[in-house]
LOVO-239934 format. One record per residue (C-alpha): residue number from 1; residue in one letter; x, y negated, z. Coordinates in nm, 2 decimals, padded with zeros to 4 digits. Layout:
# LOVO-239934
SITE seq type      x      y      z
SITE NUM    A      X      Y      Z
...
//
This chain:
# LOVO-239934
SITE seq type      x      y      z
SITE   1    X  07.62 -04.73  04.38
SITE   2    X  07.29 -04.70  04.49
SITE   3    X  06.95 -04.68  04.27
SITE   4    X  06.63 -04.79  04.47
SITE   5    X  06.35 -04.60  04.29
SITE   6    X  06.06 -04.83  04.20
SITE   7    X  05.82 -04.58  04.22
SITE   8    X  05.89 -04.39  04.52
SITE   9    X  06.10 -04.66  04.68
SITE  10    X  06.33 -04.39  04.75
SITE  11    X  06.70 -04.44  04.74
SITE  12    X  06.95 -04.24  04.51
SITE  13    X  07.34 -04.23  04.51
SITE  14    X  07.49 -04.23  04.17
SITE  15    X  07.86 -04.13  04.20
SITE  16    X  08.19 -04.20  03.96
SITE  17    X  08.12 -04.58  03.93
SITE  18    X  08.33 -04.86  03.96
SITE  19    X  08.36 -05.02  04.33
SITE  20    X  08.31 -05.33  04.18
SITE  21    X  07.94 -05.22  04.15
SITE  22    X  07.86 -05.07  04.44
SITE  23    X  07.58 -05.22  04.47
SITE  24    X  07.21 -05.17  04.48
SITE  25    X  06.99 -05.18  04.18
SITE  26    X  06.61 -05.08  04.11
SITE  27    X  06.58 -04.86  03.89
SITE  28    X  06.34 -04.42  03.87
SITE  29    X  06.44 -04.14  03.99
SITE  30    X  06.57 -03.88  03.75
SITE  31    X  06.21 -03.67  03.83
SITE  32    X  06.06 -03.95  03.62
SITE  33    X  06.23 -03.90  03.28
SITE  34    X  06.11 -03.50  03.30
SITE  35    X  05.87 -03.39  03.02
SITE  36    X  05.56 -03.26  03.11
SITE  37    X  05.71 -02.83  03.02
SITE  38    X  06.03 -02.95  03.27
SITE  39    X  05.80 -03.07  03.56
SITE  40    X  05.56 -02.77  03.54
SITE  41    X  05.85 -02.58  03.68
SITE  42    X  05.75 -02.71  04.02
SITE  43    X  05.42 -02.66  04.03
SITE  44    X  05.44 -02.32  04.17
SITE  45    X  05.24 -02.34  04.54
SITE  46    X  05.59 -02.19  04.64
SITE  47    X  05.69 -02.60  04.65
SITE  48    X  05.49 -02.67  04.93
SITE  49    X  05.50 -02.33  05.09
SITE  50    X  05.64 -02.27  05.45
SITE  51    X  05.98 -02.25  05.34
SITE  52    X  06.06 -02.54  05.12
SITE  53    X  05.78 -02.81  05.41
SITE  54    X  06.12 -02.89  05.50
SITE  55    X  06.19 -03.08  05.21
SITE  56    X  05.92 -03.34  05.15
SITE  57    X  06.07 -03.59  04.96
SITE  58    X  06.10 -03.32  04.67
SITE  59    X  05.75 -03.23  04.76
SITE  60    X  05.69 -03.60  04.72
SITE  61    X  05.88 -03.71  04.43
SITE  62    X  05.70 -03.41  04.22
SITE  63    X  05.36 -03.55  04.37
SITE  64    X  05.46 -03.89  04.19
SITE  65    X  05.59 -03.74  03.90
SITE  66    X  05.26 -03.60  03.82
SITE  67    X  05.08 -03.86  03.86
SITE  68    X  05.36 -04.03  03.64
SITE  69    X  05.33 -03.80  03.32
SITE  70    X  04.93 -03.85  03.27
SITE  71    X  05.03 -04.21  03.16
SITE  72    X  04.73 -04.33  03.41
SITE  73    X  04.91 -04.43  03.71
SITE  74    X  05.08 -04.77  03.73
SITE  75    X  05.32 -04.88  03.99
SITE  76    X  05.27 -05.21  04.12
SITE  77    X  05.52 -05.19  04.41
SITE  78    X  05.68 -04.84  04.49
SITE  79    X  05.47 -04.54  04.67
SITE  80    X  05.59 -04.48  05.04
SITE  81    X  05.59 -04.13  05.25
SITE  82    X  05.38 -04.18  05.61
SITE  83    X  05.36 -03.90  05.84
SITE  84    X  05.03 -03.78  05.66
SITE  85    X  05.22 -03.74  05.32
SITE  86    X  05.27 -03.40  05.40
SITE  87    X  04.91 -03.27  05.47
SITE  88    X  04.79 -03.46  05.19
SITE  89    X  05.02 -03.32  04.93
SITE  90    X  04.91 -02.97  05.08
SITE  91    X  04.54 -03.07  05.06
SITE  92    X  04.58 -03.18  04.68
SITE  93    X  04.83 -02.95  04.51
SITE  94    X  04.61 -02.70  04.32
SITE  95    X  04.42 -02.97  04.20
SITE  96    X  04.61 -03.21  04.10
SITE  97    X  04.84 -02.97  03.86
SITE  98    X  04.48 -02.83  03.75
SITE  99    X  04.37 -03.21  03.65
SITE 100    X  04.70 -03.26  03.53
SITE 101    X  04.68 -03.03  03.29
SITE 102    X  04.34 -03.09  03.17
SITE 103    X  04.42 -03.45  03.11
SITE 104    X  04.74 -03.39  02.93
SITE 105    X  04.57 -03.14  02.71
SITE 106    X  04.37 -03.49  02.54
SITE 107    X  04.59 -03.73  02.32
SITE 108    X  04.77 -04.03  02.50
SITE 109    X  04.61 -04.22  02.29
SITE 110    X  04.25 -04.13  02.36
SITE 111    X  04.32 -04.06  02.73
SITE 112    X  04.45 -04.37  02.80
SITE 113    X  04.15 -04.53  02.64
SITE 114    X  03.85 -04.31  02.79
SITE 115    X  03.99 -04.21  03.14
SITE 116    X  04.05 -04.44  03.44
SITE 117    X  04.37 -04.57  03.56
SITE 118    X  04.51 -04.63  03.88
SITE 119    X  04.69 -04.89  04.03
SITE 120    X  04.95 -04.84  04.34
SITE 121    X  04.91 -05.12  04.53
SITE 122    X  04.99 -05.21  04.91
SITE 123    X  04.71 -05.08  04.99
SITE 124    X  04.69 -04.73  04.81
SITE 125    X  05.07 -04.66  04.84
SITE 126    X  05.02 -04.40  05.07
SITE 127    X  04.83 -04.12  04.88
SITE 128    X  04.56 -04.16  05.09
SITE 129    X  04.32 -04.21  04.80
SITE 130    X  04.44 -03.90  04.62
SITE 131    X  04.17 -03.66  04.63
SITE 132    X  03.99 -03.98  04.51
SITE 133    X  04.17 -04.01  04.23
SITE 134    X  04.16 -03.61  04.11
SITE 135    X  03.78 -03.63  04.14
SITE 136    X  03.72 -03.95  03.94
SITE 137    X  03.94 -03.80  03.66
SITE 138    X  03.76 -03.50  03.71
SITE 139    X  03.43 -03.66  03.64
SITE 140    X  03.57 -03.85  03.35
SITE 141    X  03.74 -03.52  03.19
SITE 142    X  03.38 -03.35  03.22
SITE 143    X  03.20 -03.64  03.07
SITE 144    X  03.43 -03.71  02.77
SITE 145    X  03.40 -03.32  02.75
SITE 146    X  03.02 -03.31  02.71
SITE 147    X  03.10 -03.64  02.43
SITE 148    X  03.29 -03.39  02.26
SITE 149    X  03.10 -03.10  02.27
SITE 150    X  02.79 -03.31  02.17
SITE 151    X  02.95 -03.49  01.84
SITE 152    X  03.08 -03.19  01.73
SITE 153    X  02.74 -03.04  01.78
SITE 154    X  02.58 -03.30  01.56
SITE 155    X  02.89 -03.26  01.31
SITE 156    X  02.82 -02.88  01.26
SITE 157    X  02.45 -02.99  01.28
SITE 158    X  02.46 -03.22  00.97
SITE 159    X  02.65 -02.97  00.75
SITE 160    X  02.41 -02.73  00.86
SITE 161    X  02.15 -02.96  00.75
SITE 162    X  02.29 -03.04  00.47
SITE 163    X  02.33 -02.71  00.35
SITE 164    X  01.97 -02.62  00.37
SITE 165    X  01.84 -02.89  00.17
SITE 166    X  02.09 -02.82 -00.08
SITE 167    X  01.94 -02.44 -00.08
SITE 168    X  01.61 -02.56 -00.04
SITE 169    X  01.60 -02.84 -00.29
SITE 170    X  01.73 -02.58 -00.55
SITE 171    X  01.39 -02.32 -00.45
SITE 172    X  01.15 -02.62 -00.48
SITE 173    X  01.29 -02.75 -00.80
SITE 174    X  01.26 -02.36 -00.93
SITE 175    X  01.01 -02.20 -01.07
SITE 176    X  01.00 -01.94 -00.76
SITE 177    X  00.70 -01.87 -00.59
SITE 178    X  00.69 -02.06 -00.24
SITE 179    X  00.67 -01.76 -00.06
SITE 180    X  00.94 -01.64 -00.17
SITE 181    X  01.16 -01.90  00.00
SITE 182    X  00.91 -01.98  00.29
SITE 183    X  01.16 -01.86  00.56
SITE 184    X  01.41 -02.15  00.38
SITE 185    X  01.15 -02.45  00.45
SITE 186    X  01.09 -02.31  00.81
SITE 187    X  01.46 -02.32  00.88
SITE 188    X  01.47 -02.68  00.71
SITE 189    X  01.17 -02.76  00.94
SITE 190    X  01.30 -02.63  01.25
SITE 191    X  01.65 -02.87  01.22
SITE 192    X  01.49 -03.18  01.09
SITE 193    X  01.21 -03.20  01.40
SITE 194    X  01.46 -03.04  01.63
SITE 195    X  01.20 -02.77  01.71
SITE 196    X  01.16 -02.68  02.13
SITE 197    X  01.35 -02.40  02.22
SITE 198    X  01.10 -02.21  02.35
SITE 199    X  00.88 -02.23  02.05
SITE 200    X  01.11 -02.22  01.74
SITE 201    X  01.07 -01.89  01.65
SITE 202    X  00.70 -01.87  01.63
SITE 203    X  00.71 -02.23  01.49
SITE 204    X  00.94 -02.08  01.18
SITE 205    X  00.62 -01.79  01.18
SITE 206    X  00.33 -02.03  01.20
SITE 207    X  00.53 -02.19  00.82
SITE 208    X  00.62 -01.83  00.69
SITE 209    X  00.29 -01.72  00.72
SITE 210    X  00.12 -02.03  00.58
SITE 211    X  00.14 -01.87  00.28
SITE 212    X -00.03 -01.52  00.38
SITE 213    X -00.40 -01.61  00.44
SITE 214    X -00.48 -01.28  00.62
SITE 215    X -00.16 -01.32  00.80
SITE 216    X -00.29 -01.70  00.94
SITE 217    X -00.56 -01.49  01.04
SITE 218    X -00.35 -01.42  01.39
SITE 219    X -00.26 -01.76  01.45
SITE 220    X -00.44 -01.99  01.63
SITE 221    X -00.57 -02.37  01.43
SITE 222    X -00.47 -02.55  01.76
SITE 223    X -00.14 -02.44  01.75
SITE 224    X -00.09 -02.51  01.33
SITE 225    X -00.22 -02.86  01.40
SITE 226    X  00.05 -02.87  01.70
SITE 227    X  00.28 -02.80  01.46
SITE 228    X  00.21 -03.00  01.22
SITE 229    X  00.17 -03.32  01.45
SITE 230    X  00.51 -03.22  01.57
SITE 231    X  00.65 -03.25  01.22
SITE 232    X  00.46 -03.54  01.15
SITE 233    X  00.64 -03.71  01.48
SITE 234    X  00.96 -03.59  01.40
SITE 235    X  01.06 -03.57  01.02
SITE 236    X  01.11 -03.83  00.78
SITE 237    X  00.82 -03.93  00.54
SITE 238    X  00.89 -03.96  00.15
SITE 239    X  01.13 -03.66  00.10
SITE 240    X  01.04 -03.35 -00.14
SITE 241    X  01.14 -03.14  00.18
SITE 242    X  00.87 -03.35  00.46
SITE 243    X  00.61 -03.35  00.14
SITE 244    X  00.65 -02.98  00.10
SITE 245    X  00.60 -02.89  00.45
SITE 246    X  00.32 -03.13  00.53
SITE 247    X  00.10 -02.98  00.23
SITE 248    X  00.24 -02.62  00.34
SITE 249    X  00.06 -02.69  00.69
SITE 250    X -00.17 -02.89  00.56
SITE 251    X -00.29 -02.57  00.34
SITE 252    X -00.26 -02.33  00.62
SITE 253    X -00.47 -02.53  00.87
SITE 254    X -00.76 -02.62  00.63
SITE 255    X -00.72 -02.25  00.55
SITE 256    X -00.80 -02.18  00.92
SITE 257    X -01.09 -02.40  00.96
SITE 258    X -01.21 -02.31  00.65
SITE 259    X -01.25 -01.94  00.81
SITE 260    X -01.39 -02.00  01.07
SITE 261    X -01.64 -02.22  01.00
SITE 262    X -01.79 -02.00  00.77
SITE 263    X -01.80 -01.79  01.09
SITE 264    X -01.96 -02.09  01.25
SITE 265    X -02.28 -02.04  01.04
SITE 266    X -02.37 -01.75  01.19
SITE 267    X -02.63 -01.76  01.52
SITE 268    X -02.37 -01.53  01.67
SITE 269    X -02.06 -01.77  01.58
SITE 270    X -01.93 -01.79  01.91
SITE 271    X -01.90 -01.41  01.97
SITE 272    X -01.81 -01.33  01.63
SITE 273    X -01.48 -01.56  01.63
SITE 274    X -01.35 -01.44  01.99
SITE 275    X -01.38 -01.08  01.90
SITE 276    X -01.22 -01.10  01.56
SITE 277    X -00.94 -01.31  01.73
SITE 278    X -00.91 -01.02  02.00
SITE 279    X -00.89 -00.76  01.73
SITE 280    X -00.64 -00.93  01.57
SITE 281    X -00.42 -01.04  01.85
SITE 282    X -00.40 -00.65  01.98
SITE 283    X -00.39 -00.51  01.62
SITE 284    X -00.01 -00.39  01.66
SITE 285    X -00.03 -00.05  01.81
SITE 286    X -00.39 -00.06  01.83
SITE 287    X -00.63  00.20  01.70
SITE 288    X -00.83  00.09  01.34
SITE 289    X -01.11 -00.18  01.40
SITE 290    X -01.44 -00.02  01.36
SITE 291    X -01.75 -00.13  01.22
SITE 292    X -01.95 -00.10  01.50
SITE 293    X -01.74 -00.30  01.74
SITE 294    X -01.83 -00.61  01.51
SITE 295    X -02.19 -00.76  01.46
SITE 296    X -02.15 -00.88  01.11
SITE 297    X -01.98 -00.69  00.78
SITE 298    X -01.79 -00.96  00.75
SITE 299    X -01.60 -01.04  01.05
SITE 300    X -01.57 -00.64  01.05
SITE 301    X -01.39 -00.71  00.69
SITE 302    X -01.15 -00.99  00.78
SITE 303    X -01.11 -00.81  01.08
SITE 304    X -00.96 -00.53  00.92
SITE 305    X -00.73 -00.72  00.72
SITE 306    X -00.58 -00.89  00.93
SITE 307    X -00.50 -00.49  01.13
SITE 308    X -00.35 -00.37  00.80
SITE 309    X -00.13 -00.70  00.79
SITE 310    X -00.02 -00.66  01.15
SITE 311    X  00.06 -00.30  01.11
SITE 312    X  00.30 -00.35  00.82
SITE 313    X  00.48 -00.63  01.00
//
């Protein structure tokens, strides 16, 4: 009896039948039934290797089989070998067991849902598209891979969240000194209006100092009101966390101005503030301010504060 494969269009001979059935039926190749662990046996380069080119329906039943097992190829009318089958299979082997494998590593049940399928028709029956096919499902694999990596990004995200309100919700609510948990609220901050990258760190410094006047002396008011329009922008209203951090900025920046306008009432305001800035920005690892490098006692004073601050930081 003879079994015409629907999928390769191949033909089989099945022995120890009845002659009363010799006959011929349509039916798959054994290659079809194999699980995914008894195909992978072939996919050795050795398959298409010198020795075994000889032997190209094997080469091109596997090829089918393959494509069988993701569950995404659907046989309309059977495949067909042409006299390019060969150099095609060649072309593709690598990866199409790499994309294989990638696929198979994602449920059915989700692959078959998020990941294209293909249809062999009349007039894709002859591999030709194959490469095609590998790099679409390529594509898709990357994609639904950045979907995953993203959710479960905003999963961890949310607990992470969660946690820190908890911990923070617990300071407020204490009778402990805001200070004391200022580094909490600036991690708090720093999820909730999904600071930049590049400025998170001093962000978290700007509200950790906000509670050390000499230390806000080293910060600059344009980039406490950045900060503070940022959160504005980007964090719920209404919350005892958003309320806490608004009046912690809030503080710090009126702090700021405050300072310096008092400098401002000086006739030599305009000096006065850029050299007590430039003391304190180089006040790490630089020598004591002096009095005479100032031209009032007071810049010389808040001057010097803000050294002794830097240098115990």
């Amino acid at each position: 009896m003879k079994i015409h494969c629907r999928k390769s269009g191949l033909e089989l001979s099945v022995s120890h039948v009845p002659s009363l059935t010799q006959t011929t039926v349509t039916g798959e190749h054994p290659v079809f039934t194999l699980s995914p662990k008894q195909l992978w046996r072939y996919s050795g380069i050795e398959t298409i290797t010198d020795k075994c080119k000889s032997d190209l329906p094997s080469q091109y039943l596997i090829t089918l089989a393959a494509l069988d097992v993701t569950g995404l190829v659907h046989f309309n009318c059977p495949a067909i070998i042409t006299e390019k089958t060969q150099a095609i299979i060649a072309a593709n082997w690598t990866p199409l067991w790499q994309i294989v494998s990638d696929l198979l590593a994602v449920r059915y049940e989700v692959r078959s849902e998020s990941f294209p399928h293909i249809q062999i028709t009349k007039d894709t029956r002859d591999l030709s598209s194959l490469s095609t096919w590998i790099a679409i499902w390529r594509e898709s694999l990357e994609s639904y891979t950045d979907t995953i990596r993203k959710r479960e990004s905003e999963r961890k995200h949310k607990i992470r969240s969660s946690n820190i309100e908890s911990k923070l919700a617990r300071c407020i609510k204490s009778p402990m000194r805001a200070e004391k948990y200022s580094h909490v609220l600036a991690e708090w901050a720093e999820l909730a209006a999904d600071f930049p990258v590049s400025l998170s760190t001093y962000w978290k410094e700007i509200i950790i100092k906000s509670y050390n006047r000499e230390a806000l002396l080293g910060i600059e008011t344009a980039d406490i009101q950045e900060l503070l329009d940022h959160c504005i922008e980007n964090i719920e209203t209404g919350t005892i966390f958003s309320h806490h951090l608004f009046e912690t900025l809030e503080s710090a920046l009126q702090s700021n101005k405050g300072f310096f306008e008092i400098l401002s009432d000086s006739p030599d305001a305009q000096e006065l503030q850029s050299k007590t800035l430039e003391v304190i920005k180089k006040g790490i690892g630089q020598e004591e301010p002096k009095r005479n490098q100032f031209p009032s006692q007071f810049a010389y004073v808040r001057a010097k504060l803000a050294w002794q601050v830097a240098q115990g930081s």
